[in-house]
DSSP file (Angstrom, degrees, kcal/mol; ACC not computed):
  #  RESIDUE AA STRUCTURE BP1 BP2  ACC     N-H-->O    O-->H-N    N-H-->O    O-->H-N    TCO  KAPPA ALPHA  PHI   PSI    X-CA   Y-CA   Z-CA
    1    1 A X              0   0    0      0, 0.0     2,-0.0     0, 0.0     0, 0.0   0.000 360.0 360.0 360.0 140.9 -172.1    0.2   29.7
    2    2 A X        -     0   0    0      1,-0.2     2,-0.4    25,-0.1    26,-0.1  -0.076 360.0 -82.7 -85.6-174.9 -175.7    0.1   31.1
    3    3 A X        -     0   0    0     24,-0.1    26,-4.1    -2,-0.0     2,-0.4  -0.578  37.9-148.8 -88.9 131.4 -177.2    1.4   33.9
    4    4 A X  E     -a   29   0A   0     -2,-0.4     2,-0.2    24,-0.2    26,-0.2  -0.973   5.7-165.6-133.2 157.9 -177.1   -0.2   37.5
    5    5 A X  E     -a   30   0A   0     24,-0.7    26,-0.7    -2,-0.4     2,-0.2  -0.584  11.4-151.1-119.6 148.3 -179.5   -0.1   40.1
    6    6 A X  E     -a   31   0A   0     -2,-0.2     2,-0.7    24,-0.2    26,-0.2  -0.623   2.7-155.4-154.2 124.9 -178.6   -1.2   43.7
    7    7 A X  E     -a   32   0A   0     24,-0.9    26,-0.6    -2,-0.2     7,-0.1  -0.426   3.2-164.4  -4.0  14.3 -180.8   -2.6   46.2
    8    8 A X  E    S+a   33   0A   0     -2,-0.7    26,-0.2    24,-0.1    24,-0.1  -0.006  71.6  24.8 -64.6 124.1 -180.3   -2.4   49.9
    9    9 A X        -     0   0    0     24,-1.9    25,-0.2     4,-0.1    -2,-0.0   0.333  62.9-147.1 113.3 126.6 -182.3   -4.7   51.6
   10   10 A X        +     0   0    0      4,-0.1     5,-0.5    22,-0.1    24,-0.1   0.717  60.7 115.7 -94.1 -21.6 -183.9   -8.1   50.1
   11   11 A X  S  > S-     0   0    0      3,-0.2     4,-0.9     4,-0.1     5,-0.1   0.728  91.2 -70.0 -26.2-154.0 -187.0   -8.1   52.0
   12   12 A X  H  > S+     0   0    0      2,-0.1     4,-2.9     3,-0.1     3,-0.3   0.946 132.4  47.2 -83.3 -44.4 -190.5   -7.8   50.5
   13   13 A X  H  > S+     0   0    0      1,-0.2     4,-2.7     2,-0.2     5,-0.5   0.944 116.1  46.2 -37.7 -70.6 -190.2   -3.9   49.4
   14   14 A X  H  > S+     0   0    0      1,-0.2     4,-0.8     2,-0.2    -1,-0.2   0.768 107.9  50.8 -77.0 -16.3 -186.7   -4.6   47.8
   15   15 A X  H >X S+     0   0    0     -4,-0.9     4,-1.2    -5,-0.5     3,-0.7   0.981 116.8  50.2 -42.5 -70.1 -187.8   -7.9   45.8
   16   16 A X  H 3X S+     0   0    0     -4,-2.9     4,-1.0     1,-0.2    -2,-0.2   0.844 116.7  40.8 -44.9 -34.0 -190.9   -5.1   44.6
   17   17 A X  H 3X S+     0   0    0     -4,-2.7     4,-1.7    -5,-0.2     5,-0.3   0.720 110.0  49.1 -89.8 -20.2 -188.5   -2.6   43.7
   18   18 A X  H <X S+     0   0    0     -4,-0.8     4,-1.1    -3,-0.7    -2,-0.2   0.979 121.1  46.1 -83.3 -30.9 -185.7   -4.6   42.0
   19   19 A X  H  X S+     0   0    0     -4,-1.2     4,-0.9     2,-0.2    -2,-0.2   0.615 109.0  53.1 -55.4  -9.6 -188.9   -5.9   40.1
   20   20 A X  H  X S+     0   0    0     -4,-1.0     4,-1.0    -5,-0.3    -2,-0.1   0.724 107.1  49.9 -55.0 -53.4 -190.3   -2.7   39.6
   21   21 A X  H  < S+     0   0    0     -4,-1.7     4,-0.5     1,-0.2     7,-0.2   0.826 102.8  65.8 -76.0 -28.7 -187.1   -1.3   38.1
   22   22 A X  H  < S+     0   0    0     -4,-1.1    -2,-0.2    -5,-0.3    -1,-0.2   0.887 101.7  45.6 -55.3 -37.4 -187.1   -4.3   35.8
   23   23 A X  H  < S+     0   0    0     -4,-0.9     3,-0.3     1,-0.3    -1,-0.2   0.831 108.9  55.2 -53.4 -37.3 -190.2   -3.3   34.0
   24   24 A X  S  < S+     0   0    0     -4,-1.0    -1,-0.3     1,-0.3     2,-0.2   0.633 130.7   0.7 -96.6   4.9 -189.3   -0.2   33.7
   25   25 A X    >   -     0   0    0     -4,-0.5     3,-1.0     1,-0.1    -1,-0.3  -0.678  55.0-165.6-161.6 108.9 -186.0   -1.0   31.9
   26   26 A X  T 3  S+     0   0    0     -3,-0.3    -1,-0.1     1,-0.2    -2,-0.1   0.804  83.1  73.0 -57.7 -29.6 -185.1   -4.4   31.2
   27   27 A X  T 3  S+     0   0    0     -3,-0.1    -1,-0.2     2,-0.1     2,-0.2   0.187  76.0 116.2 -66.1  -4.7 -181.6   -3.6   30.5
   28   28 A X    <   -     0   0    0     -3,-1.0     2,-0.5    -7,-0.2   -24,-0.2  -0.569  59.3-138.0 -79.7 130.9 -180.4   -2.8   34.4
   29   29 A X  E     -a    4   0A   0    -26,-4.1   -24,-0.7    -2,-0.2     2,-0.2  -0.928  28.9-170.9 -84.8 128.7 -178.1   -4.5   36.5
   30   30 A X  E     -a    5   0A   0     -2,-0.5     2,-0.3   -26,-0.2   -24,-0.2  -0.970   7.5-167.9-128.0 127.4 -179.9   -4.7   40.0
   31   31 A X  E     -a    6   0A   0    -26,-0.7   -24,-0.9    -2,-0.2    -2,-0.0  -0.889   5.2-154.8 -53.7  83.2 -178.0   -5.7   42.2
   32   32 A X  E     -a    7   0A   0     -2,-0.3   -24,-0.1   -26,-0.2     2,-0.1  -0.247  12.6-166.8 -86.1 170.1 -180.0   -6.8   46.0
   33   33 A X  E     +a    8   0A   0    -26,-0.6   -24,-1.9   -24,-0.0     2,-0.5  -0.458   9.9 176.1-175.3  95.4 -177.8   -6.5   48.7
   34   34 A X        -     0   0    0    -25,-0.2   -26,-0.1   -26,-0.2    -2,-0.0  -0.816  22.9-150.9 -68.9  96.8 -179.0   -8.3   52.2
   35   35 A X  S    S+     0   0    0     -2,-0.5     2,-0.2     2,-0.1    -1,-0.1   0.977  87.0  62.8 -74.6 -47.0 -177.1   -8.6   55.8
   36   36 A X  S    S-     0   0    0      1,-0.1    -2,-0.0     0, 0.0     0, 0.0  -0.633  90.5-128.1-116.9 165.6 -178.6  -11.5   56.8
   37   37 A X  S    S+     0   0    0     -2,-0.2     2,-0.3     2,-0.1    -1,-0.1   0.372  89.5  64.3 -60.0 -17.1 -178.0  -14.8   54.4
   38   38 A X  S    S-     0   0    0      0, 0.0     2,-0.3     0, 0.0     0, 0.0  -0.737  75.1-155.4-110.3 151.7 -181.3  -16.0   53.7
   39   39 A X        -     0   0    0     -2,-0.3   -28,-0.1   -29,-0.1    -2,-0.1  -0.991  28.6 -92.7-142.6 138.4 -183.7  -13.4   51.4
   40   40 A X        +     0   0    0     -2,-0.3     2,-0.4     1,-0.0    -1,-0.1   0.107  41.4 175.8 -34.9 144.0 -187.4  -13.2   51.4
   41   41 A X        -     0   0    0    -26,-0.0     2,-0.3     0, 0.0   -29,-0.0  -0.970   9.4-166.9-161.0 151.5 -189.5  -15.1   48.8
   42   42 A X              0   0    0     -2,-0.4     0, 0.0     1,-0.1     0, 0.0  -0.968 360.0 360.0-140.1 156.3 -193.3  -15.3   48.7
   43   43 A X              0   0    0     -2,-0.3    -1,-0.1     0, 0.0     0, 0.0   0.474 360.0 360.0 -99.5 360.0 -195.1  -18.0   46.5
């Protein structure tokens, strides 16, 4: 079983880190985890 990562908070900082952690391992499950229903996105 691999390693999982988990997230709190979807904003711009946890988008950067849940990509962050991807680089550095492709192989995680990350996991974001947001209270409110809508999450950040930037173009």
């Amino acid at each position: 079983m691999g390693k999982k990562v988990v997230i709190i908070g979807a904003g711009a900082a946890g988008g950067s880190a849940a990509a962050e952690a991807r680089r550095g391992d492709p192989s995680l499950a990350i996991t974001l985890i947001e209270q409110r229903s809508e999450v950040s996105v930037a173009a």
